[in-house]
C-alpha positions in Angstrom: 109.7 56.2 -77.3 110.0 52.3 -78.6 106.8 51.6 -76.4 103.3 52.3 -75.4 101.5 55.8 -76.8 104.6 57.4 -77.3 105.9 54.8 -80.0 102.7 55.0 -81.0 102.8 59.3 -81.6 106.1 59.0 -83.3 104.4 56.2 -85.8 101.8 58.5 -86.6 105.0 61.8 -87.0 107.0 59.6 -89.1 103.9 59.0 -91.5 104.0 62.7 -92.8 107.9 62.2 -94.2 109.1 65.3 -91.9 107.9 67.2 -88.8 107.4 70.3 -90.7 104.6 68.9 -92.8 103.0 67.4 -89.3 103.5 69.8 -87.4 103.2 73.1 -89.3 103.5 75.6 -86.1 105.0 75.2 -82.5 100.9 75.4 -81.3 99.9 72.6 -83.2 102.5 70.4 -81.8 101.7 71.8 -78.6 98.2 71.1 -78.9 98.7 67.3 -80.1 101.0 66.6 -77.5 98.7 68.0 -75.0 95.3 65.6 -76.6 97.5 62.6 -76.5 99.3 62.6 -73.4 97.7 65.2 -70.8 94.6 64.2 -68.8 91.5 65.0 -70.0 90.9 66.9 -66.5 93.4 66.7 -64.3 91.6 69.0 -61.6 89.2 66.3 -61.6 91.4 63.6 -61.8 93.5 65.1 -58.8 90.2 65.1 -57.0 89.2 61.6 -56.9 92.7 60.2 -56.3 93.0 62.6 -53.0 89.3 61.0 -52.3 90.5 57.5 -53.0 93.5 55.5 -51.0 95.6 55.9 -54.1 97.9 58.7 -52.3 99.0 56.7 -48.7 102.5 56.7 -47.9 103.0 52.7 -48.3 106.2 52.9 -47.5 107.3 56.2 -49.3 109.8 58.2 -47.1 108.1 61.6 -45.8 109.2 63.7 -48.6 108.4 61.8 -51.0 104.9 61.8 -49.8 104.5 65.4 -49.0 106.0 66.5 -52.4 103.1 63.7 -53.8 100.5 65.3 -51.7 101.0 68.9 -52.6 101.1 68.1 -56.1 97.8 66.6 -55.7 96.1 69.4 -53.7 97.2 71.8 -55.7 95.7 70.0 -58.8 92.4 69.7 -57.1 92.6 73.4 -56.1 91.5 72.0 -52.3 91.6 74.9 -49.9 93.9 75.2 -46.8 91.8 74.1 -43.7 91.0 71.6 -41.2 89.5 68.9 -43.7 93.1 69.0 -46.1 94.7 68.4 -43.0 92.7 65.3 -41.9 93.3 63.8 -45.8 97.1 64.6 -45.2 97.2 62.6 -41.7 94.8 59.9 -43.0 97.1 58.9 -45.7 100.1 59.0 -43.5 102.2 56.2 -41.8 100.7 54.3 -39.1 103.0 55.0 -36.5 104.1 58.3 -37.3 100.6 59.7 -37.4 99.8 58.4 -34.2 103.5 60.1 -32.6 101.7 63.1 -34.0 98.6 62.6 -32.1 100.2 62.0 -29.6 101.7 65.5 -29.5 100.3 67.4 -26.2 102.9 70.7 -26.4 103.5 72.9 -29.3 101.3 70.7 -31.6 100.4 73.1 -35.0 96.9 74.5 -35.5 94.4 71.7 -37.0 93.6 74.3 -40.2 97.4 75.2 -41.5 98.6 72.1 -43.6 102.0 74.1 -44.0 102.6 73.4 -40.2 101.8 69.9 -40.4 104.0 69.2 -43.2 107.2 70.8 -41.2 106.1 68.7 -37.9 105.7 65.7 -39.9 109.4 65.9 -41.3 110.4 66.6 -37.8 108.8 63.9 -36.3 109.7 61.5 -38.8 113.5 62.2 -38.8 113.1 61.7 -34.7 111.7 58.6 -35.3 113.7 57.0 -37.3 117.0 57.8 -35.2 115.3 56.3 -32.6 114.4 53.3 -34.4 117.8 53.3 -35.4 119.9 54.0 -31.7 117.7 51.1 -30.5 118.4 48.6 -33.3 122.4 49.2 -32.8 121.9 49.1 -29.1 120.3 46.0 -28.9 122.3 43.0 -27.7 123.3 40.5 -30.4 122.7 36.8 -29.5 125.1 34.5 -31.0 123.2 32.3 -33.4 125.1 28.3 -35.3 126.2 30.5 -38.5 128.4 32.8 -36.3 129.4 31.0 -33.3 131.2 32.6 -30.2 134.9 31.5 -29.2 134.9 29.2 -26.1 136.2 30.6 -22.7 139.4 29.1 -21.4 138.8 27.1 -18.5 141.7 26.2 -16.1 142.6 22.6 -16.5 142.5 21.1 -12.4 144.4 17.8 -11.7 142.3 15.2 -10.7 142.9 14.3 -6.6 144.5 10.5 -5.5 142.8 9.1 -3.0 143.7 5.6 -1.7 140.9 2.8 -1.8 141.5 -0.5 -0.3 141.1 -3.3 -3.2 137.6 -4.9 -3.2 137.6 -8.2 -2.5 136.9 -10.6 -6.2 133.1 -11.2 -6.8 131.4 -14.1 -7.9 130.8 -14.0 -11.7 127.3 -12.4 -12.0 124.8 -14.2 -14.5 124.0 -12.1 -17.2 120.6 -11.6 -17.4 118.0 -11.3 -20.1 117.1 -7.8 -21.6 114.5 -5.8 -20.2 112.8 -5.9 -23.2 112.3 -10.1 -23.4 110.9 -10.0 -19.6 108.6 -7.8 -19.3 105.6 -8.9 -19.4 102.1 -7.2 -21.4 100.2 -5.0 -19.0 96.7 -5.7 -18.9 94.1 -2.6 -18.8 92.8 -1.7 -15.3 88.8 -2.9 -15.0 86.9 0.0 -13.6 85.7 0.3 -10.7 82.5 -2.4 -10.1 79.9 -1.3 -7.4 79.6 -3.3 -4.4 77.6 -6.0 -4.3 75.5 -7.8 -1.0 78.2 -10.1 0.2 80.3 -7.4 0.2 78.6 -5.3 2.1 77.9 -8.2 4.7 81.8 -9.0 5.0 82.0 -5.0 5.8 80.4 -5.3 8.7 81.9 -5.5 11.9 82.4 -9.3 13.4 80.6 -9.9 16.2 81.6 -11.7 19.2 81.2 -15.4 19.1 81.9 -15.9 23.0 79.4 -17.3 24.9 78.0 -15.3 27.9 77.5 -18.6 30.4 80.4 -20.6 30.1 82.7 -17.8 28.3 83.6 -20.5 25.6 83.6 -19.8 21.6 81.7 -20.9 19.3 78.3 -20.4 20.5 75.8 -18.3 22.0 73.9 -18.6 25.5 71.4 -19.8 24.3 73.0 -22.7 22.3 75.4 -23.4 25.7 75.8 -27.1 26.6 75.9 -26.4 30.0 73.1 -24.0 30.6 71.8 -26.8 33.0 74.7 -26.4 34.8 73.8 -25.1 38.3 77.5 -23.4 38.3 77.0 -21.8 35.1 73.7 -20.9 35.4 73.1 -17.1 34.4 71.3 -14.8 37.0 68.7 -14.4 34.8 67.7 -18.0 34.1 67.8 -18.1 38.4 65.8 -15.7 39.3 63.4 -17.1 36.6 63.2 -20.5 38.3 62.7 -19.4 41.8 60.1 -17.7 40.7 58.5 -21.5 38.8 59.5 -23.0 42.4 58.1 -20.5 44.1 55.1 -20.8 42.2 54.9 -24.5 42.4 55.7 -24.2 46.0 51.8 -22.4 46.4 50.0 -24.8 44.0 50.7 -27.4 46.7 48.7 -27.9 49.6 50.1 -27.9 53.2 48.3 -31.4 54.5 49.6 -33.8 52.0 46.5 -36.5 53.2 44.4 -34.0 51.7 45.1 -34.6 48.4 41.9 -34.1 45.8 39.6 -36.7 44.8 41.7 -37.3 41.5 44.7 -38.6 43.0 
């Protein structure tokens, strides 16, 4: 009573020299007490905390929440039936409420909050042994602040073998480090596109070889010995016995009878 209201009550008690002259009867006291420190309603009160998130679990155990619940329900004078029950799972844990919806056999009836409330308490205590075999169970990995004793490993003698001396080498320059030689790597040029000489030196070569006297370096038609009656091609001869031929019939048979003009 050193802080708050209640220092504050006693202040105002100690004012009057003596209880007695406060408090004349037991129902006055009573009354003051209950104007100073009771709620002004607490039915209403009761009401809009089970309406607000003000009740949840939050990390109360199960009873504690239950016993928290009830008192609150009570209060608000809510009535047994399917809508307390949805307020009572709503403001449950996470995870247990959803092992109780889970629940496919012997789950209670969705309108009696006293069977939820013992199925709850079961459930929970189920859970947390389970949470609690698998925590122990698990395997512990050895971390730097608790390390694990070595295994003993037998200790094998290396084998002799006999090697035939190597024969003295030539004292080897020392070279500079790899670091001094190498030299700066210059950035790759992208690709260019190919211009017309390129493409020209893509082409195939073509044979050089001369077709009359099978030389290189020239064509037929270029050929120093295309006058050559032994490397004449077979289409430059028929081509002059056909100009013989023809000169052959431009000359008359009777050579005295040659015209006027000669």
């Amino acid at each position: 009573m050193q802080h708050g209201r209640a220092a504050d009550f006693v202040g105002w008690v100690f004012q009057y020299g003596s209880v007695k002259r406060a408090f004349p009867t037991w129902k006055d006291f009573a009354s003051n007490f209950e104007k100073e420190f009771f709620l002004f309603d607490e039915v209403a009160n009761a009401a809009l905390t089970l309406e607000s998130t003000a009740y949840f679990q939050n990390g109360c155990t199960i009873d504690e929440y239950i016993d928290s619940f009830k008192a609150l329900w009570i209060k608000a004078d809510y009535p047994d039936g399917r809508h307390l029950v949805l307020k009572f799972r709503r403001g449950m844990d996470p995870k247990l409420s959803r092992r109780l919806g889970s629940i496919t056999t012997g789950r209670p009836d969705d309108s009696k909050i006293e069977d939820w409330l013992a199925i709850a308490r079961s459930q929970d205590f189920i859970m947390r042994t389970e949470e609690d075999f698998h925590r122990r169970s698990a395997p512990t990995v050895p971390t730097a602040s608790c390390p694990t004793a070595p295994i003993p490993m037998p200790v094998v003698a290396p084998m002799l073998r006999w090697r035939p001396t190597a024969p003295p080498t030539a004292p080897v320059r020392a070279s500079a480090p790899a670091h001094f030689l190498s030299t700066p790597v210059t950035p790759s040029l992208p690709p260019g596109v190919p211009m017309d000489i390129d493409r020209l030196r893509g082409r195939p070569v073509q044979d050089d070889t001369c077709r009359q006297c099978k030389q290189p370096g020239h064509f037929w038609r270029d050929c120093p010995k295309r006058f050559d009656l032994r490397h004449i091609m077979p289409e430059e001869l028929d081509e002059l016995i056909m100009q013989l031929l023809a000169r052959k019939d431009a000359i008359p048979a009777d050579p005295t009878r040659l015209p006027q003009a000669l």
